[in-house]
C-alpha positions as a Markdown table, in Angstrom:
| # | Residue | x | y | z |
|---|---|---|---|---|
| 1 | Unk | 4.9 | -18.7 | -6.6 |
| 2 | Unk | 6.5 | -21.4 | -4.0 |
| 3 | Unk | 9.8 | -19.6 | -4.7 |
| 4 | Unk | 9.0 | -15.8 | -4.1 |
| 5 | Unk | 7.8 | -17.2 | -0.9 |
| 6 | Unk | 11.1 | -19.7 | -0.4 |
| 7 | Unk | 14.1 | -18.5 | -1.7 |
| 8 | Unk | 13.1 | -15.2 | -3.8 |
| 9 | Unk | 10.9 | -13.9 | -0.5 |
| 10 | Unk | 13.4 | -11.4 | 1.1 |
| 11 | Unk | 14.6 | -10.4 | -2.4 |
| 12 | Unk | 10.8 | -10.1 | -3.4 |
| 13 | Unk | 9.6 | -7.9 | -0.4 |
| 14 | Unk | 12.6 | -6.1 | -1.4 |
| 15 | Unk | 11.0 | -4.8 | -4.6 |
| 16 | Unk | 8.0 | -4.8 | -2.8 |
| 17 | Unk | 8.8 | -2.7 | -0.3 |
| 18 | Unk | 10.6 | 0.0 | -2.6 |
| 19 | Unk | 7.9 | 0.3 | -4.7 |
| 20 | Unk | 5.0 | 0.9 | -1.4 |
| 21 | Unk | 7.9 | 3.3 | -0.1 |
| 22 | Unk | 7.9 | 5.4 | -3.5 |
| 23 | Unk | 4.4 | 5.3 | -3.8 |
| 24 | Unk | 4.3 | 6.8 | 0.2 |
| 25 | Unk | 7.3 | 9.3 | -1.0 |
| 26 | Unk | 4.3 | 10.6 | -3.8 |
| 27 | Unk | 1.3 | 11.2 | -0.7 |
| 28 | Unk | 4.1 | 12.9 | 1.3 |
| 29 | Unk | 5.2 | 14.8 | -1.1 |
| 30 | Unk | 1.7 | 15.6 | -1.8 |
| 31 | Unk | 1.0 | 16.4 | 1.9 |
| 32 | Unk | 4.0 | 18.4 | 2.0 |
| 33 | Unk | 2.9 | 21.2 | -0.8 |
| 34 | Unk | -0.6 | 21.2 | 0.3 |
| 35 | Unk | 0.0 | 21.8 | 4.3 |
| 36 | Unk | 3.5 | 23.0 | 4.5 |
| 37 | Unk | 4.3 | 24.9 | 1.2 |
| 38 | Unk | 0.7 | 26.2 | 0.8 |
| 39 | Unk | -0.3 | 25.2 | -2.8 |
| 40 | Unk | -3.9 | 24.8 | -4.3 |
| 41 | Unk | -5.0 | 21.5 | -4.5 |
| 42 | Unk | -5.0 | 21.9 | -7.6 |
| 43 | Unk | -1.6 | 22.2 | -7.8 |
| 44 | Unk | -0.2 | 19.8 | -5.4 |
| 45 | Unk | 0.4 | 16.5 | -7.0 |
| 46 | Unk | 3.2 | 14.9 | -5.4 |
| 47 | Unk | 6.6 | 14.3 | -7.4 |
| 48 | Unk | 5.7 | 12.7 | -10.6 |
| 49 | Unk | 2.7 | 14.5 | -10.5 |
| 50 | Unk | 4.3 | 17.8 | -11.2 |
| 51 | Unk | 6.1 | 17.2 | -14.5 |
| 52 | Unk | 3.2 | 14.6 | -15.3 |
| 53 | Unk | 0.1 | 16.2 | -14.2 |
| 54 | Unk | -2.2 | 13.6 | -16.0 |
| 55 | Unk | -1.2 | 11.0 | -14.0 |
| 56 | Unk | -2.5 | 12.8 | -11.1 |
| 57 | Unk | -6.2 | 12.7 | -12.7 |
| 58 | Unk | -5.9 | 9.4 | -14.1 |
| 59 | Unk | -8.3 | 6.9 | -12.4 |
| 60 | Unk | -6.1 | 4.0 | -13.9 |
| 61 | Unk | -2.8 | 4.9 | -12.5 |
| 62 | Unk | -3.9 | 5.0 | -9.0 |
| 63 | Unk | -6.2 | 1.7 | -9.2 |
| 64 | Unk | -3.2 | 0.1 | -11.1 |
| 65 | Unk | -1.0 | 0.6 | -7.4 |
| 66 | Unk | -3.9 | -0.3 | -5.3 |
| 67 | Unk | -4.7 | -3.6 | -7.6 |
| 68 | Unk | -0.3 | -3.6 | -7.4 |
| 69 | Unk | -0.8 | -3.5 | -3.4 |
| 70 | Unk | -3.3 | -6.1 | -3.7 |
| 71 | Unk | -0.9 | -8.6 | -5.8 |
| 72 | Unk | 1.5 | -7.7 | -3.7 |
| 73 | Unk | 0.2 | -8.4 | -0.2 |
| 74 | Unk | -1.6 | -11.8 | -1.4 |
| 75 | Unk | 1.4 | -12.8 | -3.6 |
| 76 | Unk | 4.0 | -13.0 | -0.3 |
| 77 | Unk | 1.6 | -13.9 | 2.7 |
| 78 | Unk | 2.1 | -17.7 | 2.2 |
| 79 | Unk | 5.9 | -16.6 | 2.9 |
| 80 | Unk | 4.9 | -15.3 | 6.0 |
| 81 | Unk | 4.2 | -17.4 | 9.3 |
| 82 | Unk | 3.2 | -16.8 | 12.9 |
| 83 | Unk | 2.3 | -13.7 | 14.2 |
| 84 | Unk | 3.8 | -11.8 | 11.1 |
| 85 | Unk | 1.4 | -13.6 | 8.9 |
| 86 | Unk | -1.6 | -12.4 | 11.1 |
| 87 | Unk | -0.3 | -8.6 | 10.5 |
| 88 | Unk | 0.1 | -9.2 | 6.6 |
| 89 | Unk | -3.4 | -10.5 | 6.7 |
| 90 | Unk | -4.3 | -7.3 | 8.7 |
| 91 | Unk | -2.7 | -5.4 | 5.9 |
| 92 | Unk | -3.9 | -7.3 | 3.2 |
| 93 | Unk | -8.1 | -7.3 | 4.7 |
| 94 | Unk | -7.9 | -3.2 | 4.6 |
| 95 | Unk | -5.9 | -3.6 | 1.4 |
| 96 | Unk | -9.2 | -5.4 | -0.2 |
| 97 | Unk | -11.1 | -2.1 | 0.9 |
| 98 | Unk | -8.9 | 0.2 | -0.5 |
| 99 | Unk | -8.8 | -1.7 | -3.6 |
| 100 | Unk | -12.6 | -1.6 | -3.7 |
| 101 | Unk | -12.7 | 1.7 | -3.2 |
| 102 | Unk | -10.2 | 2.6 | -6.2 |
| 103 | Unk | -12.3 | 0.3 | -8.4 |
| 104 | Unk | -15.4 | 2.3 | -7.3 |
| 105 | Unk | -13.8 | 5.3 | -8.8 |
| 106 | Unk | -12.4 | 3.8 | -11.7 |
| 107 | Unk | -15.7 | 2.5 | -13.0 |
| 108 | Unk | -17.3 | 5.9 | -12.0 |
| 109 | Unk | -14.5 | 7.5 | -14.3 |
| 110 | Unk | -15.1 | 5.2 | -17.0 |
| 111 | Unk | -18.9 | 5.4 | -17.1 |
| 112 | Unk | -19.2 | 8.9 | -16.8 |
| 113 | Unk | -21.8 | 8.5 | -14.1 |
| 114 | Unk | -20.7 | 9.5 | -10.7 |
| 115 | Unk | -21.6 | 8.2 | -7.0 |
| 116 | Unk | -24.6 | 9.9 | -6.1 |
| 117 | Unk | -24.1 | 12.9 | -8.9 |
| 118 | Unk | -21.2 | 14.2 | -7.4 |
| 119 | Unk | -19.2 | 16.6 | -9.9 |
| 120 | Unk | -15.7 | 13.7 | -9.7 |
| 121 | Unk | -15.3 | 10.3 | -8.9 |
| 122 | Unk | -16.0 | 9.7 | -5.4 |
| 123 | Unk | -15.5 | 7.1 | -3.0 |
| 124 | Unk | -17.7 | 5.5 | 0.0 |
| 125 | Unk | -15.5 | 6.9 | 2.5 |
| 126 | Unk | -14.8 | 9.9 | 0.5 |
| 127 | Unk | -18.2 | 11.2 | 0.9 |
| 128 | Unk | -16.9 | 11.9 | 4.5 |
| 129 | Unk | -13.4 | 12.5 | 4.5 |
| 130 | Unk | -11.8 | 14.7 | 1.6 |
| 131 | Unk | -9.7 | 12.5 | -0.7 |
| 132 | Unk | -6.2 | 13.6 | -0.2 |
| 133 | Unk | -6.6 | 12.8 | 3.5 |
| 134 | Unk | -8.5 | 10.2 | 2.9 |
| 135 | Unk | -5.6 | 8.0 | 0.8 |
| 136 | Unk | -3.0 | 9.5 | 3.4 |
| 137 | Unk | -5.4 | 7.4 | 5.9 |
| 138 | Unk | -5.9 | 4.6 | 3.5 |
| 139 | Unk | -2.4 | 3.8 | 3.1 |
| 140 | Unk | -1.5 | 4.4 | 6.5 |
| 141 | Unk | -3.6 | 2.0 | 8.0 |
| 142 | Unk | -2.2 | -0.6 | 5.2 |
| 143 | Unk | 1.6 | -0.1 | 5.8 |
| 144 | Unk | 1.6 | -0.1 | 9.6 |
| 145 | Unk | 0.6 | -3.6 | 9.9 |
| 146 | Unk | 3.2 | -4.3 | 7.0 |
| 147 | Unk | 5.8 | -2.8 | 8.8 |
| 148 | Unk | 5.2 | -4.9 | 11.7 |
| 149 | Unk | 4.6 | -8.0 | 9.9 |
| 150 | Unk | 8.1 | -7.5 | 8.2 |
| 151 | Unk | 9.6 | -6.8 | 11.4 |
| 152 | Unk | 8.3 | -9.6 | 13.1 |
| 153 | Unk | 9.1 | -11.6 | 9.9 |
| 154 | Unk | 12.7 | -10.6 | 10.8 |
| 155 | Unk | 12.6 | -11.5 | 14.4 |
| 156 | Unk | 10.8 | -14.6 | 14.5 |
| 157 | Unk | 10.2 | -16.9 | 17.5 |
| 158 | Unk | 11.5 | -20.4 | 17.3 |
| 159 | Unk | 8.2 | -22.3 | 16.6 |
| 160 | Unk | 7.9 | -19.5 | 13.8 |
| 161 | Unk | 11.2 | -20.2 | 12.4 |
| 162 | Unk | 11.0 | -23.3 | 12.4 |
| 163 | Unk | 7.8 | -22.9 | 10.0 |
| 164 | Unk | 9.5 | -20.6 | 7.6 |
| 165 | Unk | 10.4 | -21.6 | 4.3 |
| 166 | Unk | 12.6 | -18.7 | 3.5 |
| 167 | Unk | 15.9 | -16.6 | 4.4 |
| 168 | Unk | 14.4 | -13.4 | 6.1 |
| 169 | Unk | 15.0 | -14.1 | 9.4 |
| 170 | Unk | 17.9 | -13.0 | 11.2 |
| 171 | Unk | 20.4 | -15.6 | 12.5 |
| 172 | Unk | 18.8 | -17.3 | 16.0 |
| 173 | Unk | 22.1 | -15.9 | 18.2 |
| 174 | Unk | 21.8 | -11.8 | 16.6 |
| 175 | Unk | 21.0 | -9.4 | 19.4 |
| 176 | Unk | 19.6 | -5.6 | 18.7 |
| 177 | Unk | 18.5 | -4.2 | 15.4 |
């Protein structure tokens, strides 16, 4: 763990980051045929969705990438210092939600016995705000703070690179982005 958050951290949030940006590629995609191309919901399942429609349905795929979010943000925060480790932490609170809320619907979709009756498995949230839109909220709210956590995890101040224990930051004398 001390090394993903030493010498493995930038090549760790690497990873990290390429598998939060395919994961966004799937609700754009997904946004994209519903709003833009017209399809059914039904029908509109992102990219791997489309040749795999099961994974679309199946509660344990998308709990898997929330609980993988989860990991993810707890995993590198101790890499993180200053101001950029308040925005992970901001990430990684409304991470804990999301995750609660895709474990909500997982149990509901392993018992058989859905939030107040409802016909699917249904969230807390999602008894106000339809699904799709919903998760397009959901991990929104989570990658915006990540973003600028990693940015400011890039351009640290001095006191905050002098805390860090890893190679993100950009040299002390780089100017611009």
């Amino acid at each position: 763990m001390n090394a993903l958050n030493s010498r493995y951290h930038k090549a760790g949030l690497g990873v990290f980051t390429v598998i939060v940006l395919a994961h966004w590629a799937e609700h754009i995609a997904q946004a994209i045929q519903i709003w833009v191309l017209g399809w059914p919901l039904p029908e509109a399942r992102g990219v791997l969705g489309v040749p795999f429609p099961w994974l679309v349905k199946s509660e344990w795929m998308h709990y898997g990438y929330a609980l993988l979010m989860l990991i993810g943000l707890i995993i590198f925060r101790k890499g993180f210092t200053g101001t950029s480790r308040t925005w992970w932490t901001t990430a990684l609170v409304i991470q804990i939600w999301h995750h609660f809320e895709h474990l909500l619907l997982l149990s509901q979709a392993l018992s058989g016995s859905n939030l107040l009756g409802r016909p699917a498995p249904t969230s807390i949230i999602q008894l106000l705000v339809p699904r799709v839109e919903l998760h397009l909220f959901y991990n929104t709210i989570v990658f915006i703070p990540m973003v600028i956590a990693m940015i400011r995890h890039l351009r640290p101040s001095e006191s905050e690179r002098a805390a860090m224990v890893c190679t993100c930051a950009r040299p002390a004398h780089a100017h611009g982005w």
